[in-house]
TORFI-777779 format. One record per residue (C-alpha): residue in one letter; x, y, z. Coordinates in steps of 0.02 Angstrom, whole numbers, plus 50000, padded with zeros to 5 digits. Example, Ala and Ser with C-alpha at 12.3 -4.5 7.8 and 13.67 -1.06 7.14 Angstrom:
<nukes>
A506154977550390;S506844994750357;
</nukes>
This chain:
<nukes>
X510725086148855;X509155096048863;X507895095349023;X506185094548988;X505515103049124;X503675094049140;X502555081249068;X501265097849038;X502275111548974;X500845110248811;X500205124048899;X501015141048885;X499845152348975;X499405151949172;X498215162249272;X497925156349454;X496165159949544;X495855166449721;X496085152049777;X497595141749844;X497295122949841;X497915113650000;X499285101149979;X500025088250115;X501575083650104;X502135069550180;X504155066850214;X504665050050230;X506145056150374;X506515068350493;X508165067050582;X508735074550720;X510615076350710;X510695080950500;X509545082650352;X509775070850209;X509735077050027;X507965071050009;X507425080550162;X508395097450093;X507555095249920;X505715091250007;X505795108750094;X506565118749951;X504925111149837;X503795115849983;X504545135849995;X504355136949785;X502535129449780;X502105138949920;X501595155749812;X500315142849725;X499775130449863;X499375131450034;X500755120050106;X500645108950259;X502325097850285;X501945081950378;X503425070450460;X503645056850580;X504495064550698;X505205083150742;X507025084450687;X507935096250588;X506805096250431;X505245103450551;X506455114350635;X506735122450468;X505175121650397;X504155131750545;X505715145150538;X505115147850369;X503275149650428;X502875134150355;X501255121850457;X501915106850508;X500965090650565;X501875078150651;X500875057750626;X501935043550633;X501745031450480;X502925014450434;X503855014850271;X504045000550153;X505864998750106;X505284983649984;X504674996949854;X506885002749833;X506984985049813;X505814972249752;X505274956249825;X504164943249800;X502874946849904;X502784965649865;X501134968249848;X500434958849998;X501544969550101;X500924983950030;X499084978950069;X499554976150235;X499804994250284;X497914994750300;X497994984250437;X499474993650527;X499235001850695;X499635018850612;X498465017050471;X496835025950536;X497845040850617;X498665042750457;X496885045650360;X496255054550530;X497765066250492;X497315067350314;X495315070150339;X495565084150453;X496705093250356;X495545091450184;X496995094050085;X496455095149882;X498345083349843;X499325072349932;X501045072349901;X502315056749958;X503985061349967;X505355045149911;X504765028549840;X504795018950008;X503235029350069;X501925021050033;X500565024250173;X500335040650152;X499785038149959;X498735023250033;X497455032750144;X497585048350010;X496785037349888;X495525028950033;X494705045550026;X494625051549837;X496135064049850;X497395065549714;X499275058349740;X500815065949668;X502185053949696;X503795060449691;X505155047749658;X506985052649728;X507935038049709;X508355022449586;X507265009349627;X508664992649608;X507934980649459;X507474964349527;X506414949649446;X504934958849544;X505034975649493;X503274974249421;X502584974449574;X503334990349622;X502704997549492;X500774989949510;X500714999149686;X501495015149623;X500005014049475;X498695008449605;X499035023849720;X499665038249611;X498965052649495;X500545058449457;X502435054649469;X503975067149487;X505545062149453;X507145073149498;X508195064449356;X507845052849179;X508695039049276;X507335037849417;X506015039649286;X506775023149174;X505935012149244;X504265019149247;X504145025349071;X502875015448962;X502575003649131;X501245017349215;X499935025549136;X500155040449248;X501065057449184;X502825058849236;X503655075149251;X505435076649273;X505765090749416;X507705092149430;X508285097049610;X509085112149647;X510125122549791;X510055139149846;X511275145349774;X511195162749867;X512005151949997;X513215143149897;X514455156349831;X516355152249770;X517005168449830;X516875167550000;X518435170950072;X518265176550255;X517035160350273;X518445148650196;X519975154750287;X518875152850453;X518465136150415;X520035129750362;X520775137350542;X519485124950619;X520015109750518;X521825114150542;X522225117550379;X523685128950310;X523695138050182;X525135127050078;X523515112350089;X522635108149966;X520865100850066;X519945085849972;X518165083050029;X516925068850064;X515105073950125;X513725063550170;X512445066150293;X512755047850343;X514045036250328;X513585019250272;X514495005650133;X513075013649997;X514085030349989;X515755024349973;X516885030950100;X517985017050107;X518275020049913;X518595037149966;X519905030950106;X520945020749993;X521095034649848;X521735046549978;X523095033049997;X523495032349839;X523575051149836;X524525053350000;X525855043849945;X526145057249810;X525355071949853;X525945075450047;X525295093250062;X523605085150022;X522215083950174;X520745072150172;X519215079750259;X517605067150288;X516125076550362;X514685063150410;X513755053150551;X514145036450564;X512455025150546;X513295008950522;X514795007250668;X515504993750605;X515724999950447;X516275017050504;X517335007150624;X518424997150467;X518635015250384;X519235020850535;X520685006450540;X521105008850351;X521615026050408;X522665020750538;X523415007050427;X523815017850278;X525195026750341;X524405044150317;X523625046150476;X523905063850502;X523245067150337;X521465063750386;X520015073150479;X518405063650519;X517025079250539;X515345068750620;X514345084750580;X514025103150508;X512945116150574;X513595126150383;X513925115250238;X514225128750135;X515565132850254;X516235115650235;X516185117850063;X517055134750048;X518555129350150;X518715111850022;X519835114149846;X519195096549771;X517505087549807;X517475068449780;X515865059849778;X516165039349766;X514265034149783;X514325015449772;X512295014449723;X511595020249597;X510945037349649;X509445046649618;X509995062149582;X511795069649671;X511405083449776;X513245083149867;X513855084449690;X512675099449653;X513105110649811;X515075107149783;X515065114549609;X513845128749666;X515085133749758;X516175133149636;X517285117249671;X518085104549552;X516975087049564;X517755069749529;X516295054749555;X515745037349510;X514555036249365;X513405030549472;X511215032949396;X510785050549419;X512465055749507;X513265051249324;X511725061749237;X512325077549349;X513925077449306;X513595072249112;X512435088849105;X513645099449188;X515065096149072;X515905082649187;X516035067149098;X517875067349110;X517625066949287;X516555054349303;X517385034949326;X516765018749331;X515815014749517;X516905006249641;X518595011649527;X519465021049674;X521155018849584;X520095027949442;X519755043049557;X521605042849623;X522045045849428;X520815062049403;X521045069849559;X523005068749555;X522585076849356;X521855093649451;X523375092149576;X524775092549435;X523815107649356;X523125120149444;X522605130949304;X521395117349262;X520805115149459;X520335134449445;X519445132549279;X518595118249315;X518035125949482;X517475141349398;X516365134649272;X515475122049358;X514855136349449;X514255144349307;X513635127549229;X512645120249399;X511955135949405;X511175140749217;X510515121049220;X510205119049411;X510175135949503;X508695142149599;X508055153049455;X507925136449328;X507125127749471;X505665138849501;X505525141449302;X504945123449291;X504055123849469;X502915138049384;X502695127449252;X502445110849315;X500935121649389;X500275128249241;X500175110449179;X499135106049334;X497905119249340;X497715115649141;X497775098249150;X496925095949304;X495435109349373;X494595098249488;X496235098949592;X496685117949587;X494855121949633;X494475117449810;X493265105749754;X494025090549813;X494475099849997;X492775104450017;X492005085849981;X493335078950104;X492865092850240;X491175089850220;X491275071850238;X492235072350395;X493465059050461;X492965041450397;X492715029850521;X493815013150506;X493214995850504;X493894988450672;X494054973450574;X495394981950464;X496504984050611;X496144967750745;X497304976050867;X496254989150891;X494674975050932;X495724965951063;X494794968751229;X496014974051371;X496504961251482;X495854960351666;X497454955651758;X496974960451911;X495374948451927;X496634933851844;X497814940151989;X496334935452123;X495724918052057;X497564913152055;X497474917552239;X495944909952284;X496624892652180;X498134892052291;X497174896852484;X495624882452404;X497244870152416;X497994875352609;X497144866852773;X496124881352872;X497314881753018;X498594888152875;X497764901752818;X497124907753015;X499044907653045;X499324919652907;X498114931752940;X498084935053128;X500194938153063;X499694950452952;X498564957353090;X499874959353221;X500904966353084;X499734981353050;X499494983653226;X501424985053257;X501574996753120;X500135008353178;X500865008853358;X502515014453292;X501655029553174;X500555035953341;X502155033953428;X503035045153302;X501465057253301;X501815061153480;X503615063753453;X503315076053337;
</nukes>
């Protein structure tokens, strides 16, 4: 299968100006203890663009994605914003929800953040982040939505799409399978911008980094390591499928070790994996890894990767960095995951979602011959990297480019930066947000009528009684603190 790079690759020649048009873009995550595949593939986009556009990255919180980002000399904003999880997944009342973020607490920051910065596009990073693209459009600037996952088909999947017309100029997709739904539903251009991994990082031959790694995961050399990554563990990326394969495997395989590197984000979940271990008999066969500084170290020191995504997957960016580095890949067909692996030359490796008998059978096919565990290993290296490698990737970045500063002037010009700058931060309607109307409340004068209420109801010789204690109370206590005065 051929990639077409982007919806504007019409144009064949490209000649930038001076100038370098300021884009915001806005992350919909920022974790702390790992960075997701979305996160990784928002920052490798910002470092390509960044010999075109002036970049500023913008995330809810600090976490490792900012961390990584100001290394690189990248500006960072932080500005907390909501997301709006019913855009993966359709319900009835969609749209109304997505209205409502005007009247969110974090709306007017959100265009404050925007207005200040007078970016010339607005870019908002997965489906579920809808806000940003909101206040973007409140003040005239461009939106380039990029869509990372598979949105799930529901009987309200329309409505989905009517906000992602509403508030977008242009989508980009990182595989045909997140694009499905939207082709001949929007009117807006749709490129398709595959995601890639630096692959400078992610080399097969790295011996000294594999033999170290496999010292840490107690591993001999007689093992033969099988891998499961995922920044975190929940029932979507199939670890329990994983589990009960390795059973099947362990049974017949005993030199084989099962490595799982991940953070738990569902306990109870993690929790029943956990006792499928220790019920399978295989105990000793297992490592549970909650986290990698070095993936590529993790991946160097593995001999099969196994990715069992239960969901169907925007792209599969485990997948990806497993056969950069030169590894043999066994997976569930599951949306984009399956589009990987059919472009790579892996459809034999590919079974059915859920199937873990299915992924017993292939990986136990690499075990019986290891000529074909090397070969396969070798050339998805070669084949990840001549349709997925860092040089195809900024190929299509420099055209996707092209196609904008053909396509669209107004936005490559500084135009649109200079209107925003020059109309300063918009002021919004209190009205919008009624929170933000709500007088504060006076406790302290409530505090004092309650008071006078309950003295209005006690007789007079009541109330004498209580003060002239009070009195001789304060008098006590300012004997004792002359007394201690003296002392001193």
């Amino acid at each position: 299968m051929r990639i077409v790079p982007c919806a504007f690759s019409q144009w064949s020649s490209f000649s930038m100006n001076t100038y370098k048009p300021k884009i915001m873009l806005f992350s919909h995550v920022c974790n702390t203890g790992s960075i997701t595949g979305a996160e990784k593939l928002l920052l490798l986009f910002c470092l390509q663009i960044t010999p075109y556009f002036e970049c500023i990255l913008v995330a809810p919180q600090e976490g490792k994605l900012t961390a990584s980002a100001r290394k690189q000399g990248m500006k960072v904003r932080i500005q907390s914003y909501p997301l709006l999880f019913g855009m993966y997944q359709p319900g009835e009342q969609l749209e109304q929800e997505a209205e409502a973020l005007r009247h969110h607490a974090d709306f007017g920051a959100v265009v404050r953040c925007i207005a200040e910065t007078a970016p010339d596009i607005v870019l908002a990073n997965t489906i579920v982040n809808v806000m940003p693209a909101i206040a973007a459009k409140l003040l005239g600037i461009p939106v380039l939505w990029k869509i990372t996952e598979t949105m799930q088909t529901t009987a309200h999947t329309s409505a989905a799409i009517a906000v992602v017309e509403k508030y977008s100029d242009c989508l980009i997709a990182i595989s045909e399978v997140s694009a499905r739904v939207f082709r001949g539903a929007v009117s807006r251009p749709i490129t398709l911008l595959p995601p890639s991994s630096d692959d400078e990082l992610l080399q097969p031959s790295q011996k000294l980094i594999r033999n170290g790694y496999r010292k840490i995961l107690r591993l001999k050399d007689s093992h033969v390591c099988i891998g499961y990554i995922s920044s975190f563990i929940h029932p979507e990326k199939g670890l329990l499928e994983f589990i009960r394969m390795a059973a099947i495997l362990a049974a017949s395989f005993p030199n084989c070790r099962f490595v799982m590197i991940g953070k738990p984000s569902d306990q109870s979940y993690y929790d029943r994996c956990v006792d499928e271990v220790n019920a399978s008999g295989h105990r000793n066969s297992f490592r549970f890894i909650p986290f990698v500084e070095s993936v590529q170290s993790a991946y160097s020191a593995m001999d099969i990767l196994v990715v069992p995504s239960m969901v169907q997957e925007g792209f599969g960016m485990t997948a990806l960095e497993g056969m950069l580095c030169g590894k043999p890949v066994v997976a569930f067909d599951s949306g984009g995951l399956g589009e990987l692996m059919n472009n790579t030359g892996n459809a034999s490796f590919t079974v059915p979602t859920g199937d873990y008998a299915a992924l017993a059978a292939k990986v136990s096919e690499l075990l019986n011959h290891p000529e074909l565990l090397q070969y396969t290993g070798s050339m998805n290296a070669s084949a990840a990297r001549n349709a997925y490698g860092l040089e195809a990737y900024r190929q299509r970045i420099h055209v996707f480019v092209q196609g904008l500063q053909h396509g669209c002037p107004d936005w490559m010009s500084g135009a649109i930066s200079q209107r925003v700058a020059a109309s300063g931060v918009p002021q919004i309607d209190p009205a919008i947000h009624p929170e933000n109307s709500k007088p504060a409340r006076k406790k302290r004068p409530v505090r004092r009528r309650k008071q006078q209420r309950r003295r209005a109801g006690r007789p007079a010789a009541t109330v004498r009684r209580r003060r002239l204690i009070r009195k001789a109370g304060a008098g006590k206590r300012s004997k004792r603190r002359s007394q201690s005065i003296k002392r001193k």
